[in-house]
C-alpha positions in Angstrom: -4.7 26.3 4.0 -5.5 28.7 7.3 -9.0 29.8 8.0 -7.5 33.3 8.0 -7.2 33.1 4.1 -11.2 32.8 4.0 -13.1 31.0 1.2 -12.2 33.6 -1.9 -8.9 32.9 -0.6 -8.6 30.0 -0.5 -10.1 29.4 -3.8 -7.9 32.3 -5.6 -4.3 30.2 -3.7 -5.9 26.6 -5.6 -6.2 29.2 -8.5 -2.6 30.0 -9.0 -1.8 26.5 -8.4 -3.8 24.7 -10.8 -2.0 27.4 -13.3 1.5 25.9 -12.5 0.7 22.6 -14.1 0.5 22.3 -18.0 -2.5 19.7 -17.5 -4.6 22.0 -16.2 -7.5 23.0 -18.6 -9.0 26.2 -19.9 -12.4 24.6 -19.1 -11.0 24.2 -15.1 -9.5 27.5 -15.2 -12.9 29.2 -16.3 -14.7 27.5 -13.6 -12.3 27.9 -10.5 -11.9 31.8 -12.2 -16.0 31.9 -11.4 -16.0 30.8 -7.9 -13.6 33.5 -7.3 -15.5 35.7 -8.9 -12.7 37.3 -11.4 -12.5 37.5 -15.1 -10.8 34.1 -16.4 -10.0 35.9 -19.8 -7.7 37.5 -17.6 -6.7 35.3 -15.6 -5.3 33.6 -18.7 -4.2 36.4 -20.2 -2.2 37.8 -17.7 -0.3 34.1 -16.9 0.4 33.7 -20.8 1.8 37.3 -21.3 4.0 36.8 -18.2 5.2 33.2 -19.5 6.2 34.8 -22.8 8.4 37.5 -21.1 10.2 35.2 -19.4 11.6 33.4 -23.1 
């Protein structure tokens, strides 16, 4: 990770990746959501409507 990306950053790049993996819980997504300060509803929302296009 560069320092350029910054903390947020840096937490919303191990964001995304966590949401690659299907072992990831809803319960880590929530919290790593809350660091970044964004809305895991959302988050979660938005990755499941774009994995159910791509069907």
């Amino acid at each position: 990770m560069s320092r350029l990306n910054g903390i947020t950053g840096q937490r919303l790049i191990e964001l995304f990746n966590a949401l690659q993996p299907r072992e990831t819980t809803f319960g880590q997504i929530y919290a790593m959501s809350a660091s970044c300060g964004i809305d895991a509803r959302r988050v979660l929302a938005d990755h499941f409507q774009r994995g159910a296009s791509n069907e």
